[in-house]
C-alpha positions as CSV (number, residue, x, y, z in Angstrom):
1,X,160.6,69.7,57.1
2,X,157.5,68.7,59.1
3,X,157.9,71.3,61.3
4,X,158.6,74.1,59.6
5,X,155.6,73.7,57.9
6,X,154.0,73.4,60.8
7,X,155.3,76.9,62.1
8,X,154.3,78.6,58.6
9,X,150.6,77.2,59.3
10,X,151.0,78.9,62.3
11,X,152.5,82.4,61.7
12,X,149.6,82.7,58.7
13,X,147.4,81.7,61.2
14,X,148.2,84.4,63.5
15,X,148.9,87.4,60.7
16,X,145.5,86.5,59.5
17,X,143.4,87.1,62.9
18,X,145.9,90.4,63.3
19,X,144.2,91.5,60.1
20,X,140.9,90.6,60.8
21,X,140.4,91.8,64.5
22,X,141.1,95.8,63.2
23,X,138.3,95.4,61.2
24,X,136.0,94.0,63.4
25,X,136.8,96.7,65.8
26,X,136.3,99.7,63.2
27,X,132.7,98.0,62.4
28,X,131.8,98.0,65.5
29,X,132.8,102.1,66.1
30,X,130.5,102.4,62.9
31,X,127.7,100.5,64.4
32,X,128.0,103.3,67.5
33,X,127.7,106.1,65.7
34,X,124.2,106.8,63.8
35,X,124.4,108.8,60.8
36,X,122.0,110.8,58.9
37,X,122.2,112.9,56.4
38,X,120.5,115.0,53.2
39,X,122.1,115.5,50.4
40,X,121.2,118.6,47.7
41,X,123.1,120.3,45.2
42,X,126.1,121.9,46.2
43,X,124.2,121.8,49.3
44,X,123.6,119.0,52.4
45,X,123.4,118.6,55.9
46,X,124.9,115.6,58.0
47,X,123.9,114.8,61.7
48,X,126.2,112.4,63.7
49,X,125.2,110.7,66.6
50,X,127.7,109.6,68.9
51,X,127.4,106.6,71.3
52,X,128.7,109.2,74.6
53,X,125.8,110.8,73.8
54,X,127.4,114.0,72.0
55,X,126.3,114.8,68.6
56,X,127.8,116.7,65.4
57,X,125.5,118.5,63.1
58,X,127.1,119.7,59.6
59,X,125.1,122.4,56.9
60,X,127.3,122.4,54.2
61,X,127.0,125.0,51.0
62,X,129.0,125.8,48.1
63,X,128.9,127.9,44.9
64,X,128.8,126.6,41.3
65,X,131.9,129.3,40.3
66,X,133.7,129.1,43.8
67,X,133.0,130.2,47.9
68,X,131.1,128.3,50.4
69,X,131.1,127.6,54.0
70,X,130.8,124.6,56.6
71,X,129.1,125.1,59.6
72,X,129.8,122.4,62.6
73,X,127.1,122.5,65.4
74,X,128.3,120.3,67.7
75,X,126.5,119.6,71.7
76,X,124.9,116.5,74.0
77,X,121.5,114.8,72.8
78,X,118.7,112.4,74.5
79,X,116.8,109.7,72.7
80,X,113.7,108.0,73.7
81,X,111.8,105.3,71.6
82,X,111.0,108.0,69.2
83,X,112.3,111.5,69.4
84,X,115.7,112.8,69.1
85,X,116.8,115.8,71.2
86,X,119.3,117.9,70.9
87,X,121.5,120.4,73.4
88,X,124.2,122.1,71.0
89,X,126.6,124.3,72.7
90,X,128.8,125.1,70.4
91,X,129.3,125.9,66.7
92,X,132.0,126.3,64.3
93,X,132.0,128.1,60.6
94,X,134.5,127.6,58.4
95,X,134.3,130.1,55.1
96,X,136.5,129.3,51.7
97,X,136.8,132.6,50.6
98,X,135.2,132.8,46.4
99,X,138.9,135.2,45.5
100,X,141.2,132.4,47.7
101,X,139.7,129.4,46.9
102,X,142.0,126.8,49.0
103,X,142.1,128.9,51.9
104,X,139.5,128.9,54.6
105,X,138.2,131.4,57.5
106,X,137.6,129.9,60.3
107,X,135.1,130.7,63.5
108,X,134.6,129.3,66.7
109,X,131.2,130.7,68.6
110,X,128.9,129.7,71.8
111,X,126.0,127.7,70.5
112,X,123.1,130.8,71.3
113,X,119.4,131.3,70.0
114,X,120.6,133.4,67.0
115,X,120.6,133.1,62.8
116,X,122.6,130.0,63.2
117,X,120.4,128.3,65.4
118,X,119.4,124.6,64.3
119,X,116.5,122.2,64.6
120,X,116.5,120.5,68.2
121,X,113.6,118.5,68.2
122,X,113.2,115.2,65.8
123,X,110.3,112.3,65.5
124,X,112.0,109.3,64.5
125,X,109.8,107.5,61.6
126,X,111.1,104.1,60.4
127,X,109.4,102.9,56.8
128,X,110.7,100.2,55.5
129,X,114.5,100.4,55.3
130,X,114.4,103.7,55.7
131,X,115.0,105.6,58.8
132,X,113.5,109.4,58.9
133,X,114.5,112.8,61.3
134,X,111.4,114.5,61.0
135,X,111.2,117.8,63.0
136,X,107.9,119.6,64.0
137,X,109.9,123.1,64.3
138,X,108.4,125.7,61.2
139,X,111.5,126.6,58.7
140,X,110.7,130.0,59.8
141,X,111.9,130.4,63.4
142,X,115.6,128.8,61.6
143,X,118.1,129.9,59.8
144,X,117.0,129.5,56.1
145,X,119.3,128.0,53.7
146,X,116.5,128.0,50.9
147,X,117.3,129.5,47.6
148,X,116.5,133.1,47.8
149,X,114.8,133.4,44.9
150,X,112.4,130.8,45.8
151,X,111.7,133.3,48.8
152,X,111.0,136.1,47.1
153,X,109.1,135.3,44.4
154,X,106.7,133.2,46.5
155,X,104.1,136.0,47.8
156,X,103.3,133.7,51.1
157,X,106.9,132.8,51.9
158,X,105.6,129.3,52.0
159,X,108.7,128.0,51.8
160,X,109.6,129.6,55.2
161,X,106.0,128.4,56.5
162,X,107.3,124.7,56.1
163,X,108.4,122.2,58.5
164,X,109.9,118.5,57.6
165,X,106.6,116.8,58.1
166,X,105.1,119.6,55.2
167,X,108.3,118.5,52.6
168,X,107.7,114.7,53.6
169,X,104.2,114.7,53.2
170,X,104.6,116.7,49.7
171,X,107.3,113.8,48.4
172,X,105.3,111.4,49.6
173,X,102.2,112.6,47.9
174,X,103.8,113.3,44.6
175,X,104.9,109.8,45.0
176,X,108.3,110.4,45.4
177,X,109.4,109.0,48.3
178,X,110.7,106.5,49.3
179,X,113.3,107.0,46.0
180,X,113.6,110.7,46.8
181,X,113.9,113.0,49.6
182,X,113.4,116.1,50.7
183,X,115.1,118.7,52.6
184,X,115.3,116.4,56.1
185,X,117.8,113.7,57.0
186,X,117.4,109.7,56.7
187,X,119.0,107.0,57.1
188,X,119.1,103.7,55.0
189,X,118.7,101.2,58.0
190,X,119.6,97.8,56.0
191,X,119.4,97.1,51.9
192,X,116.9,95.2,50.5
193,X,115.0,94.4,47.2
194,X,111.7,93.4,48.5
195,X,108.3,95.8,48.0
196,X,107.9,98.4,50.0
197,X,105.1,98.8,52.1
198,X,102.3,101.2,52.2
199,X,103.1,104.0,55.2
200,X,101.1,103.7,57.7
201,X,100.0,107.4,58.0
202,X,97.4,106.7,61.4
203,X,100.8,106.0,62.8
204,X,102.3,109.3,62.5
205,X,102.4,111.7,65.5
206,X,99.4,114.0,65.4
207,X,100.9,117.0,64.5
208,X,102.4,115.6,61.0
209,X,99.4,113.1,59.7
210,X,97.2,115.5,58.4
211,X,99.9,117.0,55.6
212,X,99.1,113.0,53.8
C-alpha cells in the first residue's frame, strides 16, 4: 500500500511539471515579442516586434453600419538604445466588403513609397510605466487615416501638419496623458499604483521638446 502511494506521489509529480513547463515556454515567446499598439474607435493600429528582427505593423478600420479593411505591413527593423527603425517590404490589405459582410478581399503588394506607406522612423520615450513610439515623420507625407471631415473643415489642414511628438505634446498639455493617448503607439512596460513622475521634457530629443 506503501508503494503505490508512493508511485501516485510520483505520477502527480511528473503531470504537474508537464503542465507547468508549456507555460513557461509560451511566457517566454511573449517576453520576445514587443508589442505596441493604439487603440481608437472602430479604429487602431498594432506594431509587433519580433525577436528575429522582423516586424508586423497592423492599421485596422471599420464602419459603424458595416465595411472595413486590415492592412498588414510586414518587413525587418533595427533598434538602438532609442530609436526604432523600420524596413517593410511587404504589405497585405484585406477588405470586408459593407454588402458581404463575412467575406473578405484580399491583397498582397511590394512594400513601395506610395498611399500605403507607413512611419519608419520612432524615438523610444519611457515615462513611468509607460513605453512611447514617437515618430518625427509629419502626418502629411503618410497615408492619412484621419476623419475626413476633420480635414476639410480645418482651413490649415493642421491635422495633416502633425507629427506624434505635436499629438503627445497636445495630451500631455491638456493634462491627459499618461491616462490617455493619442494617435501613436505605447506600451504599458509593468503595472503599478505609485505616482507618476513629472516628464522630464529637457530629456526629449530636440526636434519634439519644444511642442511642451
Amino acid at each position: 500500500m506503501k508503494n503505490i502511494f508512493i508511485i501516485i506521489i510520483i505520477i502527480c509529480s511528473f503531470s504537474c511539471e508537464n503542465k507547468i513547463n508549456p507555460t513557461e515556454k509560451r511566457s517566454e515567446n511573449k517576453i520576445d515579442t514587443l508589442f505596441y499598439q493604439y487603440k481608437g474607435f472602430n479604429n487602431g493600429m498594432k506594431l509587433y516586434l519580433f525577436n528575429d528582427n522582423k516586424f508586423k505593423y497592423e492599421f485596422y478600420s471599420y464602419g459603424c453600419t458595416g465595411g472595413g479593411e486590415n492592412e498588414f505591413v510586414t518587413g525587418n527593423y533595427t533598434m538602438s538604445e532609442n530609436k526604432i527603425h523600420l524596413k517593410p517590404d511587404s504589405v497585405k490589405i484585406k477588405i470586408l466588403d459593407f454588402q458581404s459582410p463575412t467575406e473578405f478581399k484580399n491583397y498582397n503588394l511590394k512594400y513601395q513609397n506610395d498611399s500605403l506607406k507607413i512611419k519608419t522612423e520612432y524615438d523610444i520615450i519611457n515615462w513611468n510605466n509607460i513605453q512611447y513610439l514617437i515618430s518625427p515623420q509629419k502626418n502629411k507625407d503618410f497615408r492619412s487615416h484621419t476623419p475626413i471631415f476633420m480635414v476639410e473643415y480645418d482651413i490649415d489642414s493642421i491635422v495633416l501638419k502633425r507629427n506624434d511628438y505635436y499629438e503627445f505634446a497636445d495630451y500631455y498639455n491638456l493634462g491627459y496623458e499618461p491616462k490617455k493617448h493619442g494617435r501613436y503607439l505605447t506600451q504599458i512596460t509593468k503595472n503599478t499604483d505609485s505616482i507618476f513622475e513629472k516628464l522630464k521634457i529637457n530629456r526629449l530629443p530636440k526636434n519634439g521638446n519644444t511642442y511642451f
